[in-house]
ZAKOLLUM-343970 format. One line per 5 residues: for each residue x, y, z of C-alpha. Coordinates in pm, whole numbers, always signed. Each point is the difference from the previous one (the first is absolute). Last residue first. Layout:
<recs>
X,Y,Z | ...
</recs>
This chain:
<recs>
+114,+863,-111 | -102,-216,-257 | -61,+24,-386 | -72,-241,-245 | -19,+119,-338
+310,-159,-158 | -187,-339,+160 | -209,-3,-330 | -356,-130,+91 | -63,-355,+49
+113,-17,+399 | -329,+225,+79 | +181,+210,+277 | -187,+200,+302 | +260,+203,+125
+85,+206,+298 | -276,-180,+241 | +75,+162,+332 | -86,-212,+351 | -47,+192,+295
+84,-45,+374 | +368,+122,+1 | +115,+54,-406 | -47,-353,-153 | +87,+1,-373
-198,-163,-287 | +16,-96,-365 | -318,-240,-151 | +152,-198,-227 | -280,-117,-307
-41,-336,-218 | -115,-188,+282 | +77,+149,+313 | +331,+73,+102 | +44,+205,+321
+335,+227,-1 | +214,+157,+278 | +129,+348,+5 | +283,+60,+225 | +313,-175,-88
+19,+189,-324 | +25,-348,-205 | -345,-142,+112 | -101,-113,+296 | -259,-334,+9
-331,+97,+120 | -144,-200,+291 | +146,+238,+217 | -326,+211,+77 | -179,-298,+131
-333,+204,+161 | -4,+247,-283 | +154,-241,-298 | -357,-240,+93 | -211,+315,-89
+191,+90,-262 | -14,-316,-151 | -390,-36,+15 | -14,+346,-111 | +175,-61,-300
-219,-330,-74 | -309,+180,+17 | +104,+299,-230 | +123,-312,-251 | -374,-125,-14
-133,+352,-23 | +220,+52,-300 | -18,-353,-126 | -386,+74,-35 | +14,+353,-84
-174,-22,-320 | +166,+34,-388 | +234,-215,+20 | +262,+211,-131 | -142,+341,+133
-75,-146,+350 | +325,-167,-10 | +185,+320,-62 | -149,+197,+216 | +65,-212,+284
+389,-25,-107 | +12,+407,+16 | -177,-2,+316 | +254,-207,+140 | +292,+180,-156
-139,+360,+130 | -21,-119,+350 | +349,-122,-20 | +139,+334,-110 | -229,+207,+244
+154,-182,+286 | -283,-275,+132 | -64,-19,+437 | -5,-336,+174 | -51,+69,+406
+141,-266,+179 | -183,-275,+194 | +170,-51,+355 | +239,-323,+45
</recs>
């Protein structure tokens, strides 16, 4: 199967930058920030050869990754990948949004 291209909406890119920030601020260095870049692109690189490994959710057409504490949101339009949401599960689900 040929690697797909992984491409961020606005939305999620804004969550995972959001949750960088935050550990940076909280611990103070970006330790678990770089550590937790590393492990994103790990998954992302394995969810563009393997692009089913996701399980769908309730729209039928977005699938989700779970990783740790987070859900990384993602639909498959042709040869590209879209992350729609980067998730931390501990924040208020009220505020999660999806196309």
């Amino acid at each position: 199967m040929a690697k797909k291209e992984i491409i961020w909406s606005e939305i999620a890119k804004l969550q995972f930058a959001n949750v960088l920030e935050y550990y940076v601020e909280r611990n103070g260095n970006e330790n678990y920030s770089l550590k937790l870049i590393d492990e994103v692109e790990d998954l992302l690189n394995t969810l563009s050869k393997s692009e089913l490994i996701g399980r769908l959710t309730s729209n039928k057409f977005t699938r989700v990754i779970s990783m740790k504490v987070y859900l990384i949101f993602y639909e498959i339009n042709g040869n590209r990948i879209e992350i729609v949401s980067f998730w931390d599960n501990r924040q208020d689900i009220e505020h999660r949004k999806i196309k």
